[in-house]
C-alpha positions in Angstrom: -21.2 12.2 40.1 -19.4 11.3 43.6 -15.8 12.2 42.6 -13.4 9.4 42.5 -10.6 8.4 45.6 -6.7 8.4 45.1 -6.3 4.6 44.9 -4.5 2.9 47.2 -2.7 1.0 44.4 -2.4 2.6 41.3 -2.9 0.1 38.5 -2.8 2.5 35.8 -1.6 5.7 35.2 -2.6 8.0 32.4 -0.8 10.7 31.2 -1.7 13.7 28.8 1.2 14.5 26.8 0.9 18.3 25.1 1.7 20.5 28.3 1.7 17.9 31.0 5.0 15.4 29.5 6.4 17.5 27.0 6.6 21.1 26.9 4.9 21.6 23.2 2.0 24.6 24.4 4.0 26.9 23.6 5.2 25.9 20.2 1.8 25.4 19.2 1.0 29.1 20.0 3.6 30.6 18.0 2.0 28.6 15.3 -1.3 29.8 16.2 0.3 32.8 16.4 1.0 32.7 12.5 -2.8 32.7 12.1 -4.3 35.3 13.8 -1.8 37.5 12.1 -3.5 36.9 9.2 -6.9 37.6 10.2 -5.5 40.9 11.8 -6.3 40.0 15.5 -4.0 39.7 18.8 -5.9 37.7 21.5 -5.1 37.6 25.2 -2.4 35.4 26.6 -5.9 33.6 28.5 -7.3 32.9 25.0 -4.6 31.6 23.2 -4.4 29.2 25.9 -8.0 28.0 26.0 -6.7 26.3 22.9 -5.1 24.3 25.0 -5.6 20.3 25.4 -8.7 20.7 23.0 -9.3 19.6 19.4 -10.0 23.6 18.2 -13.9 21.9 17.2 -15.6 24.2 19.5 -12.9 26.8 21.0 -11.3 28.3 18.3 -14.9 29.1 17.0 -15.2 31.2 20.3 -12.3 32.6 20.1 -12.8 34.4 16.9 -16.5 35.3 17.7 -14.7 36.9 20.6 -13.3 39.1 18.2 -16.6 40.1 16.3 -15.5 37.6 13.4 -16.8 33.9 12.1 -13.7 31.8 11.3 -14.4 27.6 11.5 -11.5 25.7 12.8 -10.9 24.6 9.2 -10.4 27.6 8.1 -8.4 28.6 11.0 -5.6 25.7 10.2 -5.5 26.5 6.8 -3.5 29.8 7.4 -1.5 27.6 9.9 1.6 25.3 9.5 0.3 21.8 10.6 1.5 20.7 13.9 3.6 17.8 12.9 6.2 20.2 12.9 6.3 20.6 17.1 6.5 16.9 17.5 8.9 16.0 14.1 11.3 19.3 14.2 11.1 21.6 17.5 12.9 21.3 20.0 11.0 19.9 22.7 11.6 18.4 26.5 10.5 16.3 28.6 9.0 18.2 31.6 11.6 17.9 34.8 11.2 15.0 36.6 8.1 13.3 34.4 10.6 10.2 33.3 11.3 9.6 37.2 7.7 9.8 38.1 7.0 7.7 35.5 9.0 4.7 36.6 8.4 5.0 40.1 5.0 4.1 38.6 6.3 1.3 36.4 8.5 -0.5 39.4 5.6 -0.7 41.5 3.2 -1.9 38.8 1.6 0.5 37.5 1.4 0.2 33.7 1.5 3.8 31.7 -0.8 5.1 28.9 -0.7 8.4 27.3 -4.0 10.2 26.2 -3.7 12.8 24.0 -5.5 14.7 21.6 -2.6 14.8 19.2 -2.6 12.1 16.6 -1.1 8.5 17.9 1.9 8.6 15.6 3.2 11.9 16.1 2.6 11.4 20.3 4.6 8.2 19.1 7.2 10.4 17.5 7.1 13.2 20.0 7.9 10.6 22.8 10.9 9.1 21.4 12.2 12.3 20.7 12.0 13.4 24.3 13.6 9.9 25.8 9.9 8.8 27.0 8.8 5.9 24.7 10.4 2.9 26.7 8.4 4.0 29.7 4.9 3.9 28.0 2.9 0.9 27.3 0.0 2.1 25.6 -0.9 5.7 23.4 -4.3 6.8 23.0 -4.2 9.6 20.2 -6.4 11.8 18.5 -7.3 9.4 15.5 -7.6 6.7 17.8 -11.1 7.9 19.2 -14.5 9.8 18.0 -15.2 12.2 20.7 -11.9 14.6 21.7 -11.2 15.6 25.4 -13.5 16.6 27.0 -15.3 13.9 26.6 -14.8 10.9 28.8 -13.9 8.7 25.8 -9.8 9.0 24.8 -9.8 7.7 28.8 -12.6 5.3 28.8 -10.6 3.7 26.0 -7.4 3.7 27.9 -8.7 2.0 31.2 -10.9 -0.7 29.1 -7.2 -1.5 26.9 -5.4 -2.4 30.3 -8.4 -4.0 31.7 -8.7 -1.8 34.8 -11.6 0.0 36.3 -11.3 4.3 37.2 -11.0 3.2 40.9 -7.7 1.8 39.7 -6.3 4.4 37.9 -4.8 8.2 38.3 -4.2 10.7 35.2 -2.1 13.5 35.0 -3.7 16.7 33.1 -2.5 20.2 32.1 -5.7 21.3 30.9 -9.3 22.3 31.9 -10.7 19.8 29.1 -8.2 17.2 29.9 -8.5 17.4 33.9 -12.7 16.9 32.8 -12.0 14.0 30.6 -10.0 12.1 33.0 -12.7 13.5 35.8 -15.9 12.2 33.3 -14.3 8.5 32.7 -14.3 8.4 37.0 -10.8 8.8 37.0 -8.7 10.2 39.9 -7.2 13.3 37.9 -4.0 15.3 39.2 -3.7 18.6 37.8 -0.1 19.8 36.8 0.2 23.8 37.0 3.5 23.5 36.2 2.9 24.1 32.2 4.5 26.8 29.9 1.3 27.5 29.6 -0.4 27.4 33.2 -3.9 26.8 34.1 -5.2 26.9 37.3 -7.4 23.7 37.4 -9.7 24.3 40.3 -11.5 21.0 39.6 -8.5 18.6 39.8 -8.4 16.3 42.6 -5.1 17.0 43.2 -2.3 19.8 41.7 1.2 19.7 41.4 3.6 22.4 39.5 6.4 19.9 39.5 7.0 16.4 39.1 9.2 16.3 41.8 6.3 16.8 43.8 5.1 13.6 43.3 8.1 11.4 44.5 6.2 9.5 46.9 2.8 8.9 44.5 2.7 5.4 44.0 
């Protein structure tokens, strides 16, 4: 696929939330955290985040085979406190500077979708909670789709809700699923390495570490 050009005009602009507009990473570790105790294993800092930005269908699997063990991701959150917790109870921020970025965006046009992997109502919850909810028009969530991130889908469904085509659009990603979402649906995908939880994203059109970065994107 011939990988997509920064608009000229940005039409849309998609944002992941976990990692990229709120820093929630690392509270979902510590949770993580609670069940690999119970199996008895301590994985590396570089595979507790591939956990990251993905639905646990295929990497927590991997993880635990890692290990010499066969856990599904079932059993996995069953020795876990549900996540509902990070976006209903913990104390989580926006990322510096994301509200700013956000409506630059919005004064020049640009209407704002998030596109997460978290179910729609807690992204709901988790973005009034960090002052972000009057500055997004749309949220794609987990529940809202069939195929997680990677897959091209939670983005396809975003650009076909506002009626604009990838060539029109930009989306901000924390993760190496998320960055290949965005990149799948055609989408011009800026990589933010800026997370609690970093990632390098090699295959991001663009990266930034900090919103502030991006003062003149629109």
């Amino acid at each position: 696929m011939e990988k997509p050009h920064r608009p000229a005009r940005i039409e849309a602009a998609l944002f992941d939330f976990d990692g990229t507009l709120a820093d929630t990473e690392r509270f979902g570790i510590e949770l993580d955290e609670e069940a690999y105790a119970f199996y008895g294993i301590t994985p590396t800092p570089a595979e507790k985040a591939s956990l990251a930005g993905t639905d646990g269908s295929e990497s927590i699997p991997a993880l635990f085979r890692a290990h010499g063990m066969e856990v599904s991701t079932e059993e996995f959150f069953s020795h876990r406190r549900p996540s509902d917790v990070i976006y209903q109870e913990l104390p989580i921020k926006a990322s510096p500077g994301a509200a700013e970025v956000m409506r630059q965006l919005h004064a020049d046009g640009a209407r704002i979708a998030v596109v997460s992997t978290t179910k729609h109502a807690l992204v709901e919850t988790g973005l009034r909670r960090i002052g972000l909810a009057g500055l997004v028009d749309l949220v794609i969530g987990g529940d809202d789709v069939e195929h997680h991130k990677p897959d091209p889908e939670p983005y396809a469904r975003a650009l076909e809700a506002f009626c604009v085509t990838p060539a029109e659009a930009v989306a901000f990603e924390d993760s190496p699923a998320g960055v290949a979402s965005a990149q799948a649906a055609g989408v011009y995908t800026f990589g933010f390495t800026g997370s609690c939880v970093p990632h390098e994203l090699p295959a991001a059109d663009e990266r930034f570490s900090s919103f502030a970065e991006l003062s003149s994107i629109s």
